[in-house]
C-alpha positions as CSV (number, residue, x, y, z in Angstrom):
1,X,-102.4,76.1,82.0
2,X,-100.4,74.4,84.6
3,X,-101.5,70.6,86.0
4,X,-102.3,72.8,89.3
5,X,-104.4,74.9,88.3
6,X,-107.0,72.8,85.8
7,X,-109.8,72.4,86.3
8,X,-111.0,69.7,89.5
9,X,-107.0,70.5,91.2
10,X,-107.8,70.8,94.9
11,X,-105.8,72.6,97.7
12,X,-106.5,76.0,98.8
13,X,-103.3,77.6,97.3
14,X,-104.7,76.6,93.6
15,X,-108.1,77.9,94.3
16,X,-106.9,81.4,95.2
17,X,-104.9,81.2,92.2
18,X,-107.1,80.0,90.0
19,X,-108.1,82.5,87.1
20,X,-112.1,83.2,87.2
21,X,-112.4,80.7,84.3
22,X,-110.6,78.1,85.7
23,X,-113.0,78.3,89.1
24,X,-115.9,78.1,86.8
25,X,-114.5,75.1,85.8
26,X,-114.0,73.3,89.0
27,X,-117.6,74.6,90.1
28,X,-119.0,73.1,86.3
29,X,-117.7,69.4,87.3
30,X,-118.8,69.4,90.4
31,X,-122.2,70.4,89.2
32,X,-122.0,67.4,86.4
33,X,-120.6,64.8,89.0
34,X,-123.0,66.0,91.4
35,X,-126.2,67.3,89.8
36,X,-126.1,65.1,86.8
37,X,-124.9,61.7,87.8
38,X,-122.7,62.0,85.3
39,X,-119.9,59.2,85.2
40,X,-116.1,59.0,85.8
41,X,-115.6,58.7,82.3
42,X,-117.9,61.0,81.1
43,X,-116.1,63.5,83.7
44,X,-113.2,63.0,82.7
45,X,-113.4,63.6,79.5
46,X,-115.1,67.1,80.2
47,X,-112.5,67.8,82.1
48,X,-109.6,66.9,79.5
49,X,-111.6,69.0,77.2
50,X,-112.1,71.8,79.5
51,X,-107.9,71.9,80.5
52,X,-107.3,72.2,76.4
53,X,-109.8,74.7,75.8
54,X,-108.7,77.1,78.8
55,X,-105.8,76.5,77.5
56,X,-106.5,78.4,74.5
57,X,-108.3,81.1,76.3
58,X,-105.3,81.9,78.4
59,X,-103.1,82.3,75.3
60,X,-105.6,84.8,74.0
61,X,-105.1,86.7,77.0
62,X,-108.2,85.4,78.4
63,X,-109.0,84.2,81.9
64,X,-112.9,86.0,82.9
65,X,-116.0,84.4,81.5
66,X,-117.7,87.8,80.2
67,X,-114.3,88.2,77.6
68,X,-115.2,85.3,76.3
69,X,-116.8,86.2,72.3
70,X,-118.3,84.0,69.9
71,X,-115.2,84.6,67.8
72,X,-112.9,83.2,70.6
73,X,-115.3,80.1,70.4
74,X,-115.1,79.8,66.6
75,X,-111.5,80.2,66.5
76,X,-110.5,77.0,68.9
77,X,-113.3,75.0,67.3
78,X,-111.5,75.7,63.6
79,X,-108.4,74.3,65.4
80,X,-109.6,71.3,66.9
81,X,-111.3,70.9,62.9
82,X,-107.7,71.5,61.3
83,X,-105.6,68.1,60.4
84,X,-103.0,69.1,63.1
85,X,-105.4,68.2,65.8
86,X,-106.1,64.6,64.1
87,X,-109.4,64.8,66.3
88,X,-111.9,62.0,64.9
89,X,-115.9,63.4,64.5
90,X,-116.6,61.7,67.5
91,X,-114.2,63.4,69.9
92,X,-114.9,66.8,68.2
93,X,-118.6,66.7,69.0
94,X,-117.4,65.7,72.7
95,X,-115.3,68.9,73.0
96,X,-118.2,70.9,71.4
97,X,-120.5,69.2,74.2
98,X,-118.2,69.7,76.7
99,X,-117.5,73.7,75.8
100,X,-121.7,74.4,74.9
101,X,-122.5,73.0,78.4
102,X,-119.7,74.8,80.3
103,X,-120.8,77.8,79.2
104,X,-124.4,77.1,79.4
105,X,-123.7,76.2,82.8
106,X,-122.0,80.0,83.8
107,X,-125.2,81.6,82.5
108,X,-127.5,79.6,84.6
109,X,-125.2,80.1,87.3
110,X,-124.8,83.9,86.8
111,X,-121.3,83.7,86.3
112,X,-122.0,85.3,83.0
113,X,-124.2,86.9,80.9
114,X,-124.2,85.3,77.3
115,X,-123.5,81.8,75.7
116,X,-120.8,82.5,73.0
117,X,-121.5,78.7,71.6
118,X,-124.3,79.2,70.0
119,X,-122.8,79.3,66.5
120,X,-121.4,75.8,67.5
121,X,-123.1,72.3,65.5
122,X,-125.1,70.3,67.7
123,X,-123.5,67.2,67.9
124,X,-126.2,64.3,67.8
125,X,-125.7,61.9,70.5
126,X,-128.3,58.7,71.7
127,X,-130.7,60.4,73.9
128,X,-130.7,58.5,77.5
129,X,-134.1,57.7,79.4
130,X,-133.8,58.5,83.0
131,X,-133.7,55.6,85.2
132,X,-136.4,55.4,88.2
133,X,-136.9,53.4,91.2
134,X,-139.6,51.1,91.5
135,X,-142.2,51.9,94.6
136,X,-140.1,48.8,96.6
137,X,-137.2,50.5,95.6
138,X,-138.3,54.1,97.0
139,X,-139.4,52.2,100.4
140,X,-136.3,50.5,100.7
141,X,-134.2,53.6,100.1
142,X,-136.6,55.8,102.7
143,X,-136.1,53.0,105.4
144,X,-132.4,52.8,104.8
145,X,-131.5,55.7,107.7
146,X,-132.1,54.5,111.2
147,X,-134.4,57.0,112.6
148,X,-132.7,56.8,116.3
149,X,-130.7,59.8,116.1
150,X,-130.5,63.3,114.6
151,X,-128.5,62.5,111.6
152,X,-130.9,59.5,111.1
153,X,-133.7,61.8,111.2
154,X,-131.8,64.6,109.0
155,X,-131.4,62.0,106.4
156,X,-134.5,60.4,106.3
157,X,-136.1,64.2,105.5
158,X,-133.5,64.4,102.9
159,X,-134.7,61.4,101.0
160,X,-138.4,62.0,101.5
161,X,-138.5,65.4,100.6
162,X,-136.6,64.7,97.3
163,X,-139.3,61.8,96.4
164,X,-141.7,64.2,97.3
165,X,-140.9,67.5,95.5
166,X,-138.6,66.3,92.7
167,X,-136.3,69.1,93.7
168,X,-132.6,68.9,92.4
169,X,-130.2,68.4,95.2
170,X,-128.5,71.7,95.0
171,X,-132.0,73.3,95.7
172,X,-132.4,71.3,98.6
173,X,-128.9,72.2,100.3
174,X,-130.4,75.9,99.8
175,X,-133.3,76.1,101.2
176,X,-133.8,78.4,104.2
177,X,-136.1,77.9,107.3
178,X,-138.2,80.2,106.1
179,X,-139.0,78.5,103.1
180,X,-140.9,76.0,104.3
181,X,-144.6,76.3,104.8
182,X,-145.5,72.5,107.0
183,X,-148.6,73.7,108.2
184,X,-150.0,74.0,104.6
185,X,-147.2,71.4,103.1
186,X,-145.6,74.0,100.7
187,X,-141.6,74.8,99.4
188,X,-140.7,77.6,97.8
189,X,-137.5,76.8,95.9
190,X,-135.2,78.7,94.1
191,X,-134.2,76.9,90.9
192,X,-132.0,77.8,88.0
193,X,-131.8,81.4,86.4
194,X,-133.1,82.2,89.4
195,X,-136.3,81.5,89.3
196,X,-138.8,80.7,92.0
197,X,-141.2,78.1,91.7
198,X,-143.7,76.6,94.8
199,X,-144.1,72.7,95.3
200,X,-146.6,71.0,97.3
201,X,-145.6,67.8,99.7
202,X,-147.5,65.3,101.1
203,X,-148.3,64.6,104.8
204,X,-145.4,61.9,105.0
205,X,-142.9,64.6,104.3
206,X,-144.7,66.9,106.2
207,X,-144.5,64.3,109.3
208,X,-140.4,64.2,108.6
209,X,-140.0,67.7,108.8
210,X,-141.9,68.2,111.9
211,X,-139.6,65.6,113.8
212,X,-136.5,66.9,112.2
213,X,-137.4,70.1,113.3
214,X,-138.3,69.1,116.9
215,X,-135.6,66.3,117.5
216,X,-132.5,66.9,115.2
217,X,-132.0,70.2,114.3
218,X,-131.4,71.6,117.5
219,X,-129.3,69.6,118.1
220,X,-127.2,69.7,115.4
221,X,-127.4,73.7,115.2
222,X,-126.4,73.9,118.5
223,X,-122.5,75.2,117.7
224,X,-123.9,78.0,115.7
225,X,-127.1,80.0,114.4
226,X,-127.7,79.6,110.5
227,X,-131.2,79.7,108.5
228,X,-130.3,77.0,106.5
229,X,-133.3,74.0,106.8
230,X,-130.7,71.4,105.9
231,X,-127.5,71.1,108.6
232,X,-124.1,68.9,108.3
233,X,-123.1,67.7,111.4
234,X,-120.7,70.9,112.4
235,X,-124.1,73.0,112.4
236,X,-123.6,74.6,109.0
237,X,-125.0,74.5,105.7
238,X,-124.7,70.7,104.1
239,X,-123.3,71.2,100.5
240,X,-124.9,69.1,97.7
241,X,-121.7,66.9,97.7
242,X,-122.3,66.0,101.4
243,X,-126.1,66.0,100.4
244,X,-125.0,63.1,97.2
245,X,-122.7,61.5,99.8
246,X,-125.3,61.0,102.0
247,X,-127.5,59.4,99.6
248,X,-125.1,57.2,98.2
249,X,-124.8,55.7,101.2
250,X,-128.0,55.2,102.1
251,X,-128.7,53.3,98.3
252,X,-125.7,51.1,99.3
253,X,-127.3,50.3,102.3
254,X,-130.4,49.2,100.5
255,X,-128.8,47.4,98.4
256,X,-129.4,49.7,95.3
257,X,-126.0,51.3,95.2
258,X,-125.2,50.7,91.2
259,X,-128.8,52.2,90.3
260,X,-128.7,55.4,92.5
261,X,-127.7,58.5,90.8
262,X,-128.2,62.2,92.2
263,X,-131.0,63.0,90.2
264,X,-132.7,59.5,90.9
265,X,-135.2,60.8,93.4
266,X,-136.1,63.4,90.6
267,X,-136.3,61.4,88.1
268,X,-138.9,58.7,90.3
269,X,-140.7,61.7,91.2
270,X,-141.4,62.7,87.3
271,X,-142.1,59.1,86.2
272,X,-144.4,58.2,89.3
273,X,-146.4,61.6,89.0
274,X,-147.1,60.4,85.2
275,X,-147.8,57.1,85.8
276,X,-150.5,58.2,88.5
277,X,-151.8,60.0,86.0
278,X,-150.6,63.9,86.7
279,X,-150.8,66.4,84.0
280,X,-147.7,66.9,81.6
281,X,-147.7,70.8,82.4
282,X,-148.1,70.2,85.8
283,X,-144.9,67.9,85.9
284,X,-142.9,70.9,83.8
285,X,-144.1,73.6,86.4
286,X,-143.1,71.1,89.3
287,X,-139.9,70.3,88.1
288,X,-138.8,73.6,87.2
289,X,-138.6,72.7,83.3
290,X,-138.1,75.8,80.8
291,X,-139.3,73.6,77.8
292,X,-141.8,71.3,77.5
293,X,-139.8,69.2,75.3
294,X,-137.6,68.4,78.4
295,X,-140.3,67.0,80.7
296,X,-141.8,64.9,77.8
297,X,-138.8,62.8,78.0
298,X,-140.4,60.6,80.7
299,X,-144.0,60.2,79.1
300,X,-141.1,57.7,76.5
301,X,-140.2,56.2,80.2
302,X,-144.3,55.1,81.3
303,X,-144.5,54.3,77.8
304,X,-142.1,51.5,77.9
305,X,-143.3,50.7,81.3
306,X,-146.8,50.0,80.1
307,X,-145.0,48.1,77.4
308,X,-143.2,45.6,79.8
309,X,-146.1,45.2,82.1
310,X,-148.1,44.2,78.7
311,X,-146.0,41.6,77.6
312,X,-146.1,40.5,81.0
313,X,-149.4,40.0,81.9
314,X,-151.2,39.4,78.2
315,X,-151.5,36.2,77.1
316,X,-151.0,37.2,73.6
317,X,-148.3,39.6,74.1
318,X,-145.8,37.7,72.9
C-alpha cells in the first residue's frame, strides 16, 4: 500500500482512490481519535498496524471488508508470530488489538457483516477507569462559552446536553429536529448497531435548547434548510470532529484542557448518576451498553471515590 493511500492520508484525490478497506480505515481512526479519546501514541500505533495489515490484504487480492475470512486473519497473525517478523509479545497483542477493533468497528458501523477475528487471543492489557469531572469542574466547563451570540448559545447546548444524556458525540452530531421531544424533555438517539434508545433530560438542558432554538439556529441555518438539531457555522451538519474541536476549546478555556477527553461528558454522566444513587441497569439502558459488564466499570470509579473522601474525612482512616 502506497504512503498515499494509508490509512489517516488526506486530500481528496487519495480518498477517491482509496480501496473500501483503506476508507474504513481512515473512518476507524477518526472514530478512536474522536470517539475514544484515544492518544497520539495510541493512534499511531493503530495506524502503523493497520498500513501493515492492509498491506497483506491487498497482496491477497483483497481490498472490500465482506472478503475478508477468518482464514485471511489467521494467516497474517501466523506471520507477525513467525521469527522473521522479530515482533516481541507485547507488540503482537497490539496488532491483534488494533485488527479485533478495526473490524469490530466495520460491524458496528455496517460496513460489514461479520468479525473474522474472533479466533484471535485476547491480549490482556491494564484495564483503564474512566476519568470524570468533578461538579466544579462540570460548572466551569458549562460556563466556558459566552452565551452572547449564536455559536455561544450552540455550544453551551452542546455541553449541557452531553452532561445531561451521556450521549457519545457522534450521536449528538446526528440528531435530527425531530428528535427532540423539549416539552416532555426526551431524545431519541440512534446509537451503535443501530439501535434506538430514549433518554430523559433535565429542565437545564431543556432551557438551552429552547434558546438555541429561538436565538441561534435561525440564524445559523439561514444559508440553507437541513433537519439536523446541531449546525456548524456554514448552516450544515457539525461533524463530531468539529463537535470535539469545539469542546476542546471550551475545557482550555476552563482551564481543564489536559483532563478533557471526548467521552468525558459521558463518562461524568455514568459516574454522577451512580454516585446519586441511580440504578446499575438504568445506567446500561442510558448509556446504550450491550453488556452489563461494560457499565459496571464505573461502580470500581464511586468505589475509589468513596475511598478518598474516607481517608479524608475519618479520623482513623489512615
Amino acid at each position: 500500500m502506497s504512503p498515499d493511500r494509508s490509512p489517516g492520508a488526506s486530500g481528496s484525490r487519495d480518498q477517491e482512490e482509496a480501496s473500501p478497506l483503506v476508507a474504513a480505515a481512515n473512518e476507524f481512526l477518526e472514530y478512536m481519535q474522536v470517539e475514544k479519546g484515544a492518544s497520539p501514541n495510541t493512534i499511531s500505533a493503530y495506524r502503523r498496524a493497520l498500513i501493515r495489515y492492509l498491506d497483506f490484504l491487498r497482496i491477497e487480492g483483497i481490498e472490500h471488508p465482506e472478503d475478508v475470512a477468518a482464514e485471511h486473519v489467521m494467516a497474517y497473525a501466523a506471520s507477525l508470530a513467525s521469527r522473521e517478523a522479530a515482533l516481541s509479545a507485547r507488540s503482537i497483542s497490539q496488532v491483534f488489538s488494533a485488527m479485533r477493533m478495526f473490524h469490530r468497528f466495520m460491524v458496528a458501523e455496517g460496513i460489514c457483516q461479520a468479525d473474522p477475528t474472533g479466533t484471535l487471543p485476547s491480549p490482556r492489557m491494564p484495564g483503564r477507569l474512566p476519568k470524570a469531572l468533578t461538579r466544579r469542574q462540570v460548572e466551569k466547563l458549562l460556563d466556558a462559552p459566552h452565551g452572547g451570540n449564536a455559536l455561544g448559545i450552540r455550544d453551551r447546548m452542546i455541553l449541557e446536553m452531553l452532561y445531561a444524556t451521556g450521549m457519545r458525540i457522534s450521536e449528538l452530531c446526528g440528531l435530527d429536529i425531530g428528535d427532540l421531544d423539549v416539552e416532555n424533555r426526551i431524545v431519541t438517539v440512534r446509537g451503535k448497531g443501530d439501535k434506538w434508545r430514549m433518554i430523559p433530560f433535565g429542565s437545564v438542558a431543556a432551557e438551552s435548547i429552547r434558546r438555541y432554538f429561538e436565538d441561534a439556529r435561525p440564524e445559523l441555518g439561514r444559508r440553507g434548510k437541513t433537519s439536523a438539531l446541531v449546525l456548524n457555522n456554514r448552516g450544515g451538519r457539525l461533524t463530531r470532529q468539529g463537535c470535539w474541536k469545539i469542546i476542546k476549546g471550551h475545557a482550555e478555556a476552563a482551564g481543564i484542557g489536559d483532563i478533557v477527553t471526548p467521552h468525558v461528558l459521558r463518562h461524568t454522566f455514568a459516574t454522577h448518576m451512580l454516585e446519586g444513587g441511580a440504578n446499575l441497569l438504568v445506567v446500561q439502558e442510558l448509556l446504550g451498553h450491550a453488556s452489563i459488564a461494560t457499565t459496571q466499570i464505573y461502580t470500581e470509579v464511586t468505589r475509589d471515590r468513596l475511598k478518598s473522601v474516607y481517608r479524608s474525612a475519618h479520623p482513623r482512616a489512615v
